[in-house]
C-alpha positions as CSV (number, residue, x, y, z in Angstrom):
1,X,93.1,88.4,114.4
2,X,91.1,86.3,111.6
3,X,88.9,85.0,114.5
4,X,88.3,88.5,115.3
5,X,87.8,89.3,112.1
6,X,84.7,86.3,111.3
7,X,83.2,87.1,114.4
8,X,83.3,91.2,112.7
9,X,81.5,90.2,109.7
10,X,79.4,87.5,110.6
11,X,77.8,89.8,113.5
12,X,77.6,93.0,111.0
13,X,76.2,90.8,108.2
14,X,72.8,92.4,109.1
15,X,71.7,95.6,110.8
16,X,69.7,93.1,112.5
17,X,71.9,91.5,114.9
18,X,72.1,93.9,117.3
19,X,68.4,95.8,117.0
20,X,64.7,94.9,116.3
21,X,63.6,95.6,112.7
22,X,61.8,98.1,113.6
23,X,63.1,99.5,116.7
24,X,63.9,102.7,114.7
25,X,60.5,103.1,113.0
26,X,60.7,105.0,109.5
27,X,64.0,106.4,110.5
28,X,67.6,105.1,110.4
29,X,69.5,103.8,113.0
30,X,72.1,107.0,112.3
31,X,68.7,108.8,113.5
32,X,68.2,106.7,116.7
33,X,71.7,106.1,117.8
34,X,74.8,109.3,118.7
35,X,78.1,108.3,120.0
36,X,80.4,112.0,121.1
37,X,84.1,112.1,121.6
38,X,83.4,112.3,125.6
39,X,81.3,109.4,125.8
40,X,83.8,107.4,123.2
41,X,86.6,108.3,125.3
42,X,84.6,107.3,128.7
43,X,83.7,103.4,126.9
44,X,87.2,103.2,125.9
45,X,88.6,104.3,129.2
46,X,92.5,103.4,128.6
47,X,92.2,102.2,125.8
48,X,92.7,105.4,124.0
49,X,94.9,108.7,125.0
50,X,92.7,110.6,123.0
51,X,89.4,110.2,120.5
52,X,90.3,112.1,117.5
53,X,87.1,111.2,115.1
54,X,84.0,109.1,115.1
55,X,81.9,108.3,111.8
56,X,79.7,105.5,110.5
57,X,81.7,102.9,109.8
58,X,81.4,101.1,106.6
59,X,79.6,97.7,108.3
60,X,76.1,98.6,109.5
61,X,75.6,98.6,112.8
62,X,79.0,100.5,114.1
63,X,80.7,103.5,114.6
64,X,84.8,103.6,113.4
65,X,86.5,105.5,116.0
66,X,89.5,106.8,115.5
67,X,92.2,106.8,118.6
68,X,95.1,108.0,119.3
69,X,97.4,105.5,122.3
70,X,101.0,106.1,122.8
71,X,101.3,108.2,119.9
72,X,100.1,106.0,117.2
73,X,96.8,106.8,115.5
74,X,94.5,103.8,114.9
75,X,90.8,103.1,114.1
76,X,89.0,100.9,116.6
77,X,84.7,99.9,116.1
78,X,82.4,100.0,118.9
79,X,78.6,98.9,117.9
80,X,75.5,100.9,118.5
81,X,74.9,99.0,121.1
82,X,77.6,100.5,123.4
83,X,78.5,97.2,124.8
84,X,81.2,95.6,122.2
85,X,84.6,97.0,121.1
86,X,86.2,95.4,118.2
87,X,89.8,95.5,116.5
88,X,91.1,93.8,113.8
89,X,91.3,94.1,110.0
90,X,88.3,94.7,107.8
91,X,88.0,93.6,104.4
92,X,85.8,94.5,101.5
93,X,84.8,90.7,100.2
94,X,84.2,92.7,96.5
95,X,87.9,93.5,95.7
96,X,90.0,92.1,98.8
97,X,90.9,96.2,100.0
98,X,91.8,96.4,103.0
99,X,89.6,99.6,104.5
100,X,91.6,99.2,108.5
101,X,94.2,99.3,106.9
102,X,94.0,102.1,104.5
103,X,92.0,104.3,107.5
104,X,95.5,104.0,109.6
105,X,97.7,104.9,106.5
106,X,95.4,108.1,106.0
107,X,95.8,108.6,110.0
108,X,99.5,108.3,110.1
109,X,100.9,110.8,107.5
110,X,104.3,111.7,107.0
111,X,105.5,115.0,105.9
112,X,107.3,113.9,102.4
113,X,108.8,117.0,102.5
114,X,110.6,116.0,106.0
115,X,112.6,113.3,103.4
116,X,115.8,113.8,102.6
117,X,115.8,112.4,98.6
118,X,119.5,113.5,98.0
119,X,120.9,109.8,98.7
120,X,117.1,108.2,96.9
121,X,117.9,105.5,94.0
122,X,115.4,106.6,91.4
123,X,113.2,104.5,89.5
124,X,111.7,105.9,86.5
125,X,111.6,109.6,85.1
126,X,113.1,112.6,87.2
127,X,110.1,114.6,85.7
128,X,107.4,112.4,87.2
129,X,104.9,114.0,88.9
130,X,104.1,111.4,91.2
131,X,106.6,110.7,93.2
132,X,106.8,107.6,95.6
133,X,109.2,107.2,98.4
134,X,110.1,103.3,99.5
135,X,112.1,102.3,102.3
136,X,113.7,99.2,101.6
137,X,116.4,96.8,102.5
138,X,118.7,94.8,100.2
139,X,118.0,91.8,101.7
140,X,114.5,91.7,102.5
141,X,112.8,89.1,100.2
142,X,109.5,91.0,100.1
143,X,111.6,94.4,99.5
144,X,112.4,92.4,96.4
145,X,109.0,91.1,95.3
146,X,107.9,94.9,95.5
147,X,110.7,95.9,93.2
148,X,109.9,94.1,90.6
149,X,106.1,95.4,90.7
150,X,107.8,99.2,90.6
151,X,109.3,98.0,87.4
152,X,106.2,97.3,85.8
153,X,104.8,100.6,87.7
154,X,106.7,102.7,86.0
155,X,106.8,101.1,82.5
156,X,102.8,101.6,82.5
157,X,102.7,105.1,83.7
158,X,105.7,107.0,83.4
159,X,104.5,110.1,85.8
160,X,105.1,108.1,88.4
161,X,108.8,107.5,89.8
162,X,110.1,106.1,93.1
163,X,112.7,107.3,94.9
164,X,114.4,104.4,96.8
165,X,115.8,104.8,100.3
166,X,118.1,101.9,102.1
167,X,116.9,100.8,105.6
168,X,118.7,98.0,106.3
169,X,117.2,95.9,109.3
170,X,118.9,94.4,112.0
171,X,117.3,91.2,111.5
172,X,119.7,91.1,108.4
173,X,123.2,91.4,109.7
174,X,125.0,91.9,106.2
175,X,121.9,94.5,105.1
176,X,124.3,97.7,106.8
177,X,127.3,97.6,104.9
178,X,125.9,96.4,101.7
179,X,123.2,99.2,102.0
180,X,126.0,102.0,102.6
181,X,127.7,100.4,99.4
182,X,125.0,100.9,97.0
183,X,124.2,104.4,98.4
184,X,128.1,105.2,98.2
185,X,127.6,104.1,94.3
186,X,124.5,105.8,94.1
187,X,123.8,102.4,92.3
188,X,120.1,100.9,91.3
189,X,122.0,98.1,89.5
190,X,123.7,96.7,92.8
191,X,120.5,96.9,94.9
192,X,119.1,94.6,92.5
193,X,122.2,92.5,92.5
194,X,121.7,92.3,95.9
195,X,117.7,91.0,95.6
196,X,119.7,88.0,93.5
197,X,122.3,87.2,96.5
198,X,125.1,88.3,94.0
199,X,127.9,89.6,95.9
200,X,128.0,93.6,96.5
201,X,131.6,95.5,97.4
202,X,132.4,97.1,100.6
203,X,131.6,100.8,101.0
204,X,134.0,102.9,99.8
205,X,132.4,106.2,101.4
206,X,130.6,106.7,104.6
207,X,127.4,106.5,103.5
208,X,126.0,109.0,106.5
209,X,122.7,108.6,104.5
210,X,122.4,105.4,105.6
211,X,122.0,106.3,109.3
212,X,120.0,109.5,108.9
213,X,117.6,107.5,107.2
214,X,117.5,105.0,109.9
215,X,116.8,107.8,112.3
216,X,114.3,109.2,110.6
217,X,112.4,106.0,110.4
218,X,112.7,105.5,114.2
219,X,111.2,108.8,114.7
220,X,108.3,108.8,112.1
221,X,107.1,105.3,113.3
222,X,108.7,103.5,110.4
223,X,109.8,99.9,111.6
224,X,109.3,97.4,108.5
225,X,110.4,97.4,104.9
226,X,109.2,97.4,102.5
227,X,107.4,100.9,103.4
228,X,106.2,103.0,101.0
229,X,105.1,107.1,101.0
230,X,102.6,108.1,98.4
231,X,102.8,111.9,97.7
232,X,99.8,112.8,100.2
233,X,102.3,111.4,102.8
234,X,100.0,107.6,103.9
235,X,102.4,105.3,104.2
236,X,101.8,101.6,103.8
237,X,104.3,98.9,104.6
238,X,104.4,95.6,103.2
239,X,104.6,94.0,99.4
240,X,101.7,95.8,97.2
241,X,101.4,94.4,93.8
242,X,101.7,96.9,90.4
243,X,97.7,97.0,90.4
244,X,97.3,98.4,93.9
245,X,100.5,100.7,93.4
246,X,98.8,102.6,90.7
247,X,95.4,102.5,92.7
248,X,96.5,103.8,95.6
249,X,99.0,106.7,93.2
250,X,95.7,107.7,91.8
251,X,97.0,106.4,88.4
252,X,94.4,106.2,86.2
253,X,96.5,103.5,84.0
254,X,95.0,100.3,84.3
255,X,97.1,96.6,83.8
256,X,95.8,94.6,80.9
257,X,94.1,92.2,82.7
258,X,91.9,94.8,84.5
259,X,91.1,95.8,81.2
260,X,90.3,92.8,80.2
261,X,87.8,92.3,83.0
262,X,86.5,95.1,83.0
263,X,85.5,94.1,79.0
């Protein structure tokens, strides 16, 4: 993947690379070069089940396509040339963002109203506006790292509250019970004791929750924690610091340091 990735930027570090200067004349290459669906579809062959969209991407010199295989939506970048098709991860060297990675989030909705919240921890105000659904598992390290950034989330902007769903993982054999225990208690403070390694209770309900949840996320594609829903329904898995939480809630609070740099 990061060779893939040099060999992407190094080759789109220029229009150039794949064109003479002035092989378009006054126009742009946009003018000189189409791709369609059918012809997408035909380079791809299996590839792709179905081309869904294709649009300049944001390297010169290729088009994003976006794909749909085996019912997973994904971008993929084929170059003007016709003859390369490239995966990976593209970065923005400016501020690190990851632009693959928010394309397949914006792909990949899910419909927040589909969530049951009636078993959520919540994090912050009731009366937020924004609200932020993360599936996590009391044992996973980075569910914990990300917790601690939610803290700080919601001290700096108080419309924003996440509602906390257990999805214990199987690659954390203990995750189950104690998961079913916290939601049984309906209890933020044990999922945190948890984080620490402190000993958590058995479950003194059934905690049906529990397995609904892990249903749903078998069904809607989600197989990793920590994964979090923003209200327009991306979801992004993974630890995101308190900065790119806010960013990607369309906060418009900034941390102090950004304020600082942006001084």
């Amino acid at each position: 993947m990061k060779l893939l990735l040099t060999v992407v930027l190094l080759l789109c570090a220029s229009a150039a690379w794949a064109f003479p200067k002035d092989s378009c004349g006054e126009k742009t290459c946009l003018d000189c070069h189409t791709l369609s669906k059918e012809e997408a579809a035909y380079l791809l062959d299996e590839q792709a089940d179905e081309v869904l969209n294709i649009e300049p991407s944001e390297l010169q010199a290729l088009w994003v396509v976006e794909i749909e295989k085996k019912g997973k939506r994904y971008p993929v970048y084929i170059d003007f040339t016709k003859n390369f098709v490239m995966r990976g991860e593209i970065l923005r060297l400016k501020d690190g963002e990851n632009l693959t990675r928010d394309r397949i989030a914006s792909l990949n909705r899910i419909d927040v109203d589909a969530i049951p919240l009636a078993d959520a921890l919540l994090l912050g105000k009731a009366s937020a506006s924004k609200k932020i659904i993360v599936f996590t598992d009391p044992q996973c390290s980075y569910c914990k790292k990300l917790h601690a950034e939610m803290k700080k989330v919601v001290t700096l902007d108080p419309d924003i509250a996440f509602y906390i769903k257990m999805l214990p993982l199987n690659i954390h054999p203990e995750a189950y019970m104690i998961a079913k225990s916290i939601v049984c208690n309906r209890s933020l403070a044990m999922l945190e004791e948890s984080f620490t390694n402190r000993p958590v209770p058995p479950p003194v309900c059934r905690a049906d929750a529990v397995d609904q949840t892990i249903a749903f996320a078998r069904k809607n594609g989600i197989n990793s924690t920590p994964t979090v829903v923003f209200p327009d329904g991306r979801p992004f898995s993974g630890y995101r610091d308190a900065a790119t939480l806010l960013r990607l809630a369309g906060s418009k609070v900034k941390l102090p340091q950004q304020e600082d740099a942006a001084e």
